[in-house]
BAFISE-623082 format. One record per residue (C-alpha): residue in one letter; x, y, z. Coordinates in nm, 2 decimals, padded with zeros to 4 digits. Layout:
<rs>
{"A", {X, Y, Z}},
...
</rs>
This chain:
<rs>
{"X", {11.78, 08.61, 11.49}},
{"X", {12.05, 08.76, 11.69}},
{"X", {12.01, 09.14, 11.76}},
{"X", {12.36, 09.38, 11.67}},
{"X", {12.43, 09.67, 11.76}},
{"X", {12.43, 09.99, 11.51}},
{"X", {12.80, 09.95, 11.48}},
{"X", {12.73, 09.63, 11.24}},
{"X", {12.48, 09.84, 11.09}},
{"X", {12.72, 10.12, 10.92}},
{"X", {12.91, 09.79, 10.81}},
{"X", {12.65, 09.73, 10.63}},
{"X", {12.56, 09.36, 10.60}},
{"X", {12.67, 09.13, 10.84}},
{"X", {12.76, 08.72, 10.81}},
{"X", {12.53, 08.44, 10.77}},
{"X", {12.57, 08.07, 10.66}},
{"X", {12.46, 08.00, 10.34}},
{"X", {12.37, 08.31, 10.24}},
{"X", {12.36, 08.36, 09.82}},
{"X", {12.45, 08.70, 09.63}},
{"X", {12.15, 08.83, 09.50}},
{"X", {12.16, 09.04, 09.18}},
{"X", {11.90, 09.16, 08.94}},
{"X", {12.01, 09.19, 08.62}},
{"X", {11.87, 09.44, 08.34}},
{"X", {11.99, 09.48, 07.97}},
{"X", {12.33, 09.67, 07.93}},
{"X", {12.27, 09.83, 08.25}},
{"X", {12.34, 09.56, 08.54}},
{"X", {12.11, 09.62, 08.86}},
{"X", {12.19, 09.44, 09.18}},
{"X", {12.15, 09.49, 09.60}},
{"X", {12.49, 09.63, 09.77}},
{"X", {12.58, 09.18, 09.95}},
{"X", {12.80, 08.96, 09.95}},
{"X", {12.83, 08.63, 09.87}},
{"X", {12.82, 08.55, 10.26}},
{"X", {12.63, 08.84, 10.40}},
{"X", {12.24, 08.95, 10.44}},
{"X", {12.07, 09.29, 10.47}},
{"X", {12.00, 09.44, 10.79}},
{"X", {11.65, 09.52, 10.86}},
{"X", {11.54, 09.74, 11.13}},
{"X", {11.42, 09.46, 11.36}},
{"X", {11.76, 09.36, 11.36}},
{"X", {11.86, 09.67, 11.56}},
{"X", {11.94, 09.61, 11.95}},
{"X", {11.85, 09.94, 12.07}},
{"X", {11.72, 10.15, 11.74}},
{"X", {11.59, 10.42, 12.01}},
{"X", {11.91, 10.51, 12.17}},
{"X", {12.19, 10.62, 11.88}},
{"X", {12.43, 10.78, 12.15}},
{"X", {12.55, 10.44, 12.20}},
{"X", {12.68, 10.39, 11.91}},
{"X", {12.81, 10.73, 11.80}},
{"X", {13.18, 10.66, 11.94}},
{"X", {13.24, 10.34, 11.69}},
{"X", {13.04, 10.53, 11.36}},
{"X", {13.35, 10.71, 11.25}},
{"X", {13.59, 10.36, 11.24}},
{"X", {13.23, 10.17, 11.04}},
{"X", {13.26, 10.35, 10.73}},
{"X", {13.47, 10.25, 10.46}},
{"X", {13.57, 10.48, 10.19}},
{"X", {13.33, 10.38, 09.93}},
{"X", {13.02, 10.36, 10.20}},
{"X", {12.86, 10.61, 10.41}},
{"X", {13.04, 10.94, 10.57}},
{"X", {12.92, 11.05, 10.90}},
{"X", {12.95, 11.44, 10.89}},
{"X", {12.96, 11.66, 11.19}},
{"X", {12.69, 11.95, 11.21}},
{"X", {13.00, 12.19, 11.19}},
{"X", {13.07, 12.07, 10.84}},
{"X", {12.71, 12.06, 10.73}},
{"X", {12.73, 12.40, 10.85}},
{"X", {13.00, 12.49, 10.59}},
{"X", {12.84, 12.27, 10.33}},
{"X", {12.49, 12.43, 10.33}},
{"X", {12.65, 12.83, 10.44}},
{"X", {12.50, 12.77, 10.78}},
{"X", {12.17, 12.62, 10.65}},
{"X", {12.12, 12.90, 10.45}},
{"X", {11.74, 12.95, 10.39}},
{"X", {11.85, 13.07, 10.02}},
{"X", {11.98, 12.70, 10.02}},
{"X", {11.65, 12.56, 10.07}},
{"X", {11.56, 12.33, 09.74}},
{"X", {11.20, 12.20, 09.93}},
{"X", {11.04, 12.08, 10.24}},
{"X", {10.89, 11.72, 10.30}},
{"X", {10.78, 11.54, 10.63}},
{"X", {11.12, 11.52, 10.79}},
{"X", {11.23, 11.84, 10.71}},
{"X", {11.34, 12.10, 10.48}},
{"X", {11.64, 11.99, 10.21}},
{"X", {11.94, 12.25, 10.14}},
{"X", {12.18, 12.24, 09.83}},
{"X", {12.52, 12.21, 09.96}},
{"X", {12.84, 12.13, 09.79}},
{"X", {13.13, 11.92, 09.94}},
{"X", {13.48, 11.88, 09.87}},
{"X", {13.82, 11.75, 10.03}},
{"X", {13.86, 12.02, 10.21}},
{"X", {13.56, 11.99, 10.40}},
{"X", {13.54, 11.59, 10.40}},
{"X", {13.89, 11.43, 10.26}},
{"X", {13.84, 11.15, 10.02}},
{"X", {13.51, 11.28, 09.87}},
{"X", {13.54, 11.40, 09.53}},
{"X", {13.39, 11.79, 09.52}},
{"X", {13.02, 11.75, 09.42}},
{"X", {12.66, 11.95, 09.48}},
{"X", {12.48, 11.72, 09.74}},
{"X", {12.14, 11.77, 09.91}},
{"X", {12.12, 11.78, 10.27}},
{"X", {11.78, 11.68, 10.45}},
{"X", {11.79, 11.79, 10.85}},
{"X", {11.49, 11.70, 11.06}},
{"X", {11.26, 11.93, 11.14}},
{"X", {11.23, 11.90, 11.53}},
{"X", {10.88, 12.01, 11.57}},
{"X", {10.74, 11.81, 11.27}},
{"X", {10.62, 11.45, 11.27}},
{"X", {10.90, 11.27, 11.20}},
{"X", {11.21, 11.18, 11.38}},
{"X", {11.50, 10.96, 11.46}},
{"X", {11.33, 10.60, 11.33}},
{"X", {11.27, 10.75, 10.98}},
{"X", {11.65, 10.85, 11.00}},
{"X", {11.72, 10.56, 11.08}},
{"X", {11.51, 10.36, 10.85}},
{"X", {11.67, 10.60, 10.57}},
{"X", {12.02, 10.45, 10.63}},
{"X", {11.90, 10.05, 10.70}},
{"X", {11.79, 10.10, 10.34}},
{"X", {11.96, 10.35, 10.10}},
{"X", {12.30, 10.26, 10.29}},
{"X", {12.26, 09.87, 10.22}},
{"X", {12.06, 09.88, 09.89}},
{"X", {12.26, 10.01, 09.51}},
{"X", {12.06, 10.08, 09.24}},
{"X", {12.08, 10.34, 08.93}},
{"X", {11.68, 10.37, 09.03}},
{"X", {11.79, 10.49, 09.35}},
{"X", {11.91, 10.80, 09.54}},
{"X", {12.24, 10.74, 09.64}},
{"X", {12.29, 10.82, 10.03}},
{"X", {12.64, 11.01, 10.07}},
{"X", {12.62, 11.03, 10.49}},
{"X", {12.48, 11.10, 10.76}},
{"X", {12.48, 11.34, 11.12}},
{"X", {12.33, 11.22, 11.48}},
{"X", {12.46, 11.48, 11.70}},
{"X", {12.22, 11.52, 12.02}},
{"X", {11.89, 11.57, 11.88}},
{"X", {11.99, 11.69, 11.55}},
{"X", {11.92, 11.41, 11.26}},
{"X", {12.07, 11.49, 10.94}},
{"X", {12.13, 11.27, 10.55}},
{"X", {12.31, 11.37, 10.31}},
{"X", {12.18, 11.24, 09.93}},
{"X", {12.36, 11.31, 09.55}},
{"X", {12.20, 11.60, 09.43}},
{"X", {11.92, 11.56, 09.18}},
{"X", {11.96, 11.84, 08.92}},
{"X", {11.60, 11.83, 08.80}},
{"X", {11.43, 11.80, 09.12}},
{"X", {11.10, 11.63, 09.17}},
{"X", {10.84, 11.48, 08.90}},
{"X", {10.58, 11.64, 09.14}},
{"X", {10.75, 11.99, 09.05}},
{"X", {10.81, 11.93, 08.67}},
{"X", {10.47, 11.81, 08.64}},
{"X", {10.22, 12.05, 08.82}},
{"X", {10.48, 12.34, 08.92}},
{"X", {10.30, 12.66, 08.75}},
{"X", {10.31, 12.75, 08.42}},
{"X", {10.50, 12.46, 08.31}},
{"X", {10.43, 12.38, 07.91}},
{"X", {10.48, 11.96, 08.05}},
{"X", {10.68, 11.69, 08.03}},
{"X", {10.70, 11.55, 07.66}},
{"X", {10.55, 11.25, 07.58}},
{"X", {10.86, 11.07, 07.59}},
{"X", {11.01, 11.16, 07.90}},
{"X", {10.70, 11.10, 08.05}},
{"X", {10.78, 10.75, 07.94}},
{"X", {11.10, 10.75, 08.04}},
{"X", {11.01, 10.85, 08.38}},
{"X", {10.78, 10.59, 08.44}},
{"X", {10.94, 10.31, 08.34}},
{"X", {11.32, 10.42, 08.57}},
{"X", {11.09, 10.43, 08.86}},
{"X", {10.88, 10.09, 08.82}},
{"X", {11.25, 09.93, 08.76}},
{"X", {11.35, 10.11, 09.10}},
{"X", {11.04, 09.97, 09.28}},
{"X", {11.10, 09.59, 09.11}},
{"X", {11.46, 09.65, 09.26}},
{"X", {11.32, 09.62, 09.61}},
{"X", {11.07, 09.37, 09.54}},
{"X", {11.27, 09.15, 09.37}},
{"X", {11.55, 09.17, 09.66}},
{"X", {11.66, 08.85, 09.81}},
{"X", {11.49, 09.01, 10.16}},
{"X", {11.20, 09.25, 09.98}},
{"X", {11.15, 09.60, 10.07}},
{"X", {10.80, 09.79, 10.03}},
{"X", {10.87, 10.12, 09.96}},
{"X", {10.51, 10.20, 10.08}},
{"X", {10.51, 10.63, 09.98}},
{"X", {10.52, 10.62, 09.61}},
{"X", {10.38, 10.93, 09.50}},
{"X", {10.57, 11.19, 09.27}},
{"X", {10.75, 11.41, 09.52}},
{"X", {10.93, 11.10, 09.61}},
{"X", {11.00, 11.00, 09.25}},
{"X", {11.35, 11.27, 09.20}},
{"X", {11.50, 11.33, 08.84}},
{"X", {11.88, 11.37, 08.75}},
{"X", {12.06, 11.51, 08.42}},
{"X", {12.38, 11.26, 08.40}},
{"X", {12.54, 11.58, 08.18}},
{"X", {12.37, 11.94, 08.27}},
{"X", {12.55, 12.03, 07.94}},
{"X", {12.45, 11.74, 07.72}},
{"X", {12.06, 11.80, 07.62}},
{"X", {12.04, 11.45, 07.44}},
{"X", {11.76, 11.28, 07.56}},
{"X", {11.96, 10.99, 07.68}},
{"X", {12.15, 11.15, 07.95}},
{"X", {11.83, 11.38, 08.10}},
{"X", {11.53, 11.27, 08.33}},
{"X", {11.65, 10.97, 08.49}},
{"X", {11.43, 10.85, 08.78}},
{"X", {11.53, 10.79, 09.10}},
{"X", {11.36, 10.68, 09.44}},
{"X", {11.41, 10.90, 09.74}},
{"X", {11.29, 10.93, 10.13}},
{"X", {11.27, 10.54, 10.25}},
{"X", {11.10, 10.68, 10.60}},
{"X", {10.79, 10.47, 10.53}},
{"X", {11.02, 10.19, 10.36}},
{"X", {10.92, 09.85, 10.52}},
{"X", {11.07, 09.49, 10.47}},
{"X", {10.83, 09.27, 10.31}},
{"X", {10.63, 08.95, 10.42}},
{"X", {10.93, 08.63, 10.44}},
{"X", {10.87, 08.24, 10.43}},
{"X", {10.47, 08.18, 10.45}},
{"X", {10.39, 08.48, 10.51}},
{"X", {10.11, 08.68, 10.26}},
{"X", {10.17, 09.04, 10.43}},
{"X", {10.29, 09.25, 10.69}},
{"X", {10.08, 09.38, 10.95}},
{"X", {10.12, 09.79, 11.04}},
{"X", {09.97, 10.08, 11.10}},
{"X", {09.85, 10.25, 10.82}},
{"X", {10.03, 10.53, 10.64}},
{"X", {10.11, 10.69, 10.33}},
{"X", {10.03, 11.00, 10.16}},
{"X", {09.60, 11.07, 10.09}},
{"X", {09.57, 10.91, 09.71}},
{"X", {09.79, 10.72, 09.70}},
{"X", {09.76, 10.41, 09.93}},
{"X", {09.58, 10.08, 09.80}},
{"X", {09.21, 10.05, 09.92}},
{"X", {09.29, 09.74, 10.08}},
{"X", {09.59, 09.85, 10.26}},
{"X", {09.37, 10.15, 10.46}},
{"X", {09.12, 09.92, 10.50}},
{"X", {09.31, 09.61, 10.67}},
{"X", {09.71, 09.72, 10.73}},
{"X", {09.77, 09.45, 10.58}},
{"X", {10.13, 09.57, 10.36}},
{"X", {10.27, 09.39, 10.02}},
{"X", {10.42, 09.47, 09.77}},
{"X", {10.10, 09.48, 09.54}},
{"X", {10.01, 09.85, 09.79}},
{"X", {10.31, 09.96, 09.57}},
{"X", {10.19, 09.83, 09.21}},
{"X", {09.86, 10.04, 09.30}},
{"X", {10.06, 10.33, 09.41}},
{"X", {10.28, 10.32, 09.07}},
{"X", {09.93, 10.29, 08.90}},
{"X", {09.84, 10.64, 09.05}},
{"X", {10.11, 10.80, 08.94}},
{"X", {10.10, 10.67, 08.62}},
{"X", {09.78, 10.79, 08.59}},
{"X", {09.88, 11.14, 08.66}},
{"X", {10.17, 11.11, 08.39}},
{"X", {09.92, 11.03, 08.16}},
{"X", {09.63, 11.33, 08.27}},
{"X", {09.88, 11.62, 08.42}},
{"X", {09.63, 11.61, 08.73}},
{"X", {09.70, 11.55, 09.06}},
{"X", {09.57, 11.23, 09.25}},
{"X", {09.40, 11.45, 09.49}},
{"X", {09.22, 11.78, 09.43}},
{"X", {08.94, 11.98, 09.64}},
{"X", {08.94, 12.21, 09.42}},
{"X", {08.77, 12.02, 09.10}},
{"X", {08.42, 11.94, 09.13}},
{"X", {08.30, 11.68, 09.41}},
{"X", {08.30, 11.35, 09.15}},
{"X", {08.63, 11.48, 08.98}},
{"X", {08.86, 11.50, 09.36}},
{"X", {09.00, 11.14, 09.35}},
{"X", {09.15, 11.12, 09.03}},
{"X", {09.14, 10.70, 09.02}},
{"X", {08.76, 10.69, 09.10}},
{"X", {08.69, 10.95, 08.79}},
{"X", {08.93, 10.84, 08.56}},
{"X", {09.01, 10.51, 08.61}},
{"X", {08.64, 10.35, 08.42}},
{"X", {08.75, 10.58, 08.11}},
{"X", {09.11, 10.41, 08.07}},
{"X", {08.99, 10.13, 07.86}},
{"X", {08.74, 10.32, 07.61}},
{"X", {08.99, 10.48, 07.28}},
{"X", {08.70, 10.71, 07.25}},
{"X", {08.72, 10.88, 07.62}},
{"X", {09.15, 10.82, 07.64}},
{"X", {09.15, 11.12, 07.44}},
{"X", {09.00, 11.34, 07.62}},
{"X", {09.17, 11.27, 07.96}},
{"X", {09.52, 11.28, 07.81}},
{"X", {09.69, 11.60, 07.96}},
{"X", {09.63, 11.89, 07.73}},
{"X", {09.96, 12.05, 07.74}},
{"X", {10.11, 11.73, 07.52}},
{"X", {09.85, 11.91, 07.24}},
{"X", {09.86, 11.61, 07.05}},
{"X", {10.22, 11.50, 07.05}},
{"X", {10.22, 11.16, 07.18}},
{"X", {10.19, 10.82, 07.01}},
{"X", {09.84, 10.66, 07.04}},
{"X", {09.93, 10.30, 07.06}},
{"X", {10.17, 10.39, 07.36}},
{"X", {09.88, 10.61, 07.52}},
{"X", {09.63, 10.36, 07.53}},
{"X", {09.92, 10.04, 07.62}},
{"X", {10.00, 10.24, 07.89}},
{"X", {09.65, 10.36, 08.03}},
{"X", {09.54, 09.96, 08.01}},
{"X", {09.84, 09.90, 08.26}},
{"X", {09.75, 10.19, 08.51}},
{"X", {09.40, 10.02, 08.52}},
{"X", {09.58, 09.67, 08.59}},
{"X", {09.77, 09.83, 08.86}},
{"X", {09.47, 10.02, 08.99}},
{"X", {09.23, 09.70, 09.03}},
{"X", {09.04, 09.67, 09.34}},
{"X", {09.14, 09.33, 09.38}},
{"X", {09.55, 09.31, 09.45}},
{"X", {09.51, 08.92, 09.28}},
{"X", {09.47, 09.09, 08.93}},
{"X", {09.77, 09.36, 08.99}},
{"X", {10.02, 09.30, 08.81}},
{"X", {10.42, 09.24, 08.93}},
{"X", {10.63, 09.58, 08.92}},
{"X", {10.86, 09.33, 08.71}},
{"X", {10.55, 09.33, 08.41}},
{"X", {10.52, 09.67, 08.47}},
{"X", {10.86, 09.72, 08.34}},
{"X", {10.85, 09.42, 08.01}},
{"X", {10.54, 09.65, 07.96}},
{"X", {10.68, 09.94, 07.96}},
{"X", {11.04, 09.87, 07.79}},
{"X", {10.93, 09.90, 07.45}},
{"X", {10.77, 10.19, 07.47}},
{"X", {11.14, 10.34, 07.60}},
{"X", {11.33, 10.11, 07.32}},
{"X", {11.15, 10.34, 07.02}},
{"X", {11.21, 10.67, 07.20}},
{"X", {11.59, 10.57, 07.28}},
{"X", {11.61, 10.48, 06.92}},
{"X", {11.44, 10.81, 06.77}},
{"X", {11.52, 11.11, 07.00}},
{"X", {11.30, 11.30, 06.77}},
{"X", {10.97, 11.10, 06.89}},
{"X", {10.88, 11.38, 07.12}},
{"X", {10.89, 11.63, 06.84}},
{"X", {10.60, 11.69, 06.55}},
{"X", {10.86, 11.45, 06.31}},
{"X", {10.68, 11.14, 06.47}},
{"X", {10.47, 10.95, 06.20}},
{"X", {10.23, 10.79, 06.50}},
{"X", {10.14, 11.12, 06.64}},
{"X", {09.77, 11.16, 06.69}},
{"X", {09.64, 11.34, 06.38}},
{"X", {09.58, 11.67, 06.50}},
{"X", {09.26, 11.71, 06.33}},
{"X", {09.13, 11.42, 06.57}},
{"X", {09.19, 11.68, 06.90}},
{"X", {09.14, 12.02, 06.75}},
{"X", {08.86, 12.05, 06.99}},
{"X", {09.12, 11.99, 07.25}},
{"X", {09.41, 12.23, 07.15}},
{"X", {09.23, 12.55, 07.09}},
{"X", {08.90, 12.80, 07.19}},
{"X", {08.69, 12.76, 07.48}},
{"X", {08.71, 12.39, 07.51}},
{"X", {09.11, 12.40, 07.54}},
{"X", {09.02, 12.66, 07.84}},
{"X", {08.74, 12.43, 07.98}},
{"X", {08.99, 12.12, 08.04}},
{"X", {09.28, 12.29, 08.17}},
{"X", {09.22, 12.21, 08.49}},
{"X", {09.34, 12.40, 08.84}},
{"X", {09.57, 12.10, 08.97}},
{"X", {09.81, 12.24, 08.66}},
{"X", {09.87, 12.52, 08.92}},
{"X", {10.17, 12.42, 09.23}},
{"X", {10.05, 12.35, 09.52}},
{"X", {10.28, 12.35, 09.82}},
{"X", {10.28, 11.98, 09.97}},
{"X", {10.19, 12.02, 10.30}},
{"X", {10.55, 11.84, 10.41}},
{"X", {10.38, 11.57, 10.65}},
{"X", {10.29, 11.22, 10.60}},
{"X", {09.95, 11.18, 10.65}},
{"X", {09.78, 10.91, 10.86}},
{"X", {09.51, 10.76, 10.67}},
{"X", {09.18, 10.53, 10.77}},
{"X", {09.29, 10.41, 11.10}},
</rs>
């Protein structure tokens, strides 16, 4: 294939012969990758020069239309963020911390005036000007509600910065382990779940696949389509963010991409650290994790319990199929309010998803036929995550759970927030 230069890039697709519109369709809510009927994604392979971006600066400003990416300057980021104000600071990941900053026409014309989160790289971290780079091959071609939308971008000198829609509710990582939290309701856990398996079947049901390769929950970022609208229709939706790892999937005859192994410690599919060998099934096991931890409140990865209880698949995973032991490895804070037959539906497909063997995984696109019913009764009564629900566990079943010593015995550390160290780390090589 032809290389182009970055200038194509910010286009955003560029023109092929016989090239289809691909579009994944979902009920009422249409779902479909940012083509054209004679256009194909960019990949990063396609990129001439993707280590030199000075070369390309001068043409960035005249690639953009209004309804695609911005590029900002670092003086108007400046303004945005008041001078990357440390008060600003929502977080801190691999690349680099994130601000809240708010934009308007004054500051960029055209834009309508809206919160945004900036992400600027951390110079001295691990990260750099390919993850940057990868960011905007992805989020600036790809559309999809499961998503973060990518508003623009900076490159001036060394300074790398993106700039997303603000997520009101921050991360899944923070509403579920953040300290003191009471937990997510039963239903929102749901919810959750299934917005970000459709995000994941997005990319690997795209005409040219995409393995998102970090699923993990500080990734996973929630929205609140009304702040002022507490119906639980317009609050948690799921949305994918930082595409750094992002990697397009195995074309043709190909089984599986070949790379270096990383990820985030819990996370990545045994077979993935053992071999590099990447497909999309390294992201079913991935979703299987964090299902898991929707379903426990634990984290994937804790020191700090006992030796057999620090990987959270290897202690939990044999119990998902036994009714008997489900119950005492559902998260405590739901004290009893969830429905049983969604609990143990939803356990049997984190153990699909966590099998050893990536053959008997299933497709993110099951995942979500699995999990759409279970969203279908709580869309239809709102009221399912409150003690009206006729399926709730009885509580007599769980009294030993939800009070005295034994409540104190399973409320585990990982409940507590621990800071994420903010760097990707390299695993098995």
């Amino acid at each position: 294939m032809k290389k182009t230069s970055l200038t194509s890039l910010f286009l955003g697709c560029y023109r092929i012969n016989n090239a289809n519109r691909y579009e994944v369709e979902e009920k009422d809510h249409p779902m479909k990758i940012r083509t054209c009927p004679v256009f194909k994604r960019l990949s990063l392979s396609d990129i001439s020069d993707p280590s030199s971006p000075m070369s390309f600066m001068d043409d960035l400003s005249n690639s953009f239309t209004s309804d695609k990416l911005r590029l900002f300057s670092m003086s108007e980021l400046r303004v945005i963020t008041h001078n990357f104000s440390r008060l600003s600071i929502l977080g801190e990941g691999g690349f680099g911390p994130v601000y809240k900053g708010f934009i308007d026409d004054k500051v960029k014309p055209g834009l309508k005036a809206q919160p945004v989160a900036v992400k600027a790289l951390d110079l001295h971290g691990h990260q750099g000007h390919r993850e940057w780079l990868s960011e905007i091959i992805f989020l600036g071609q790809l559309s999809n509600r499961h998503l973060v939308k990518l508003i623009g971008v900076c490159c001036e000198e060394e300074q790398r910065v993106l700039v997303y829609e603000y997520m009101p509710r921050g991360s899944l990582e923070n509403q579920l382990f953040r300290r003191n939290s009471v937990g997510l309701a039963w239903g929102l856990r749901m919810k959750i779940a299934l917005g970000a398996a459709k995000g994941l079947a997005s990319l690997h049901e795209a005409e040219k696949p995409v393995i998102y390769r970090d699923f993990k929950t500080s990734n996973i970022l929630l929205d609140s389509e009304s702040l002022f609208n507490p119906s639980y229709i317009f609050n948690y939706n799921a949305k994918l963010s930082d595409f750094g790892l992002a990697k397009d999937g195995p074309e043709g005859e190909h089984t599986h991409v070949t790379t270096r192994v990383m990820g985030t410690q819990g996370y990545a599919a045994p077979e993935y650290i053992m071999t590099g060998h990447l497909t999309t099934m390294n992201d079913v096991y991935s979703f299987g994790v964090v299902l898991l931890e929707l379903l426990t409140g634990k984290r994937s990865m804790d020191n700090t319990r006992v030796r057999s209880e620090q990987s959270l698949v290897e202690w939990v995973r044999p119990m998902l199929r036994d009714q008997r032991k489900l119950e005492r490895i559902i998260d405590p804070r739901l004290e009893c309010q969830y429905n049983t037959e969604q609990a143990q539906t939803a356990a049997v497909l984190a153990f699909k998803c966590l099998s050893q063997n990536p053959k008997y995984r299933p497709t993110m696109s099951k995942v979500v036929k699995v999990l759409e019913p279970i969203q279908e009764v709580q869309a239809k009564e709102p009221d399912s995550n409150n003690k009206e629900t006729k399926m709730f566990m009885d509580r007599k079943k769980c009294r030993h759970y939800c009070k005295g010593q034994k409540r104190v015995n399973i409320a585990y550390s990982d409940s507590l927030l621990y800071k994420e160290s903010g760097t990707k780390q390299k695993i098995g090589i």
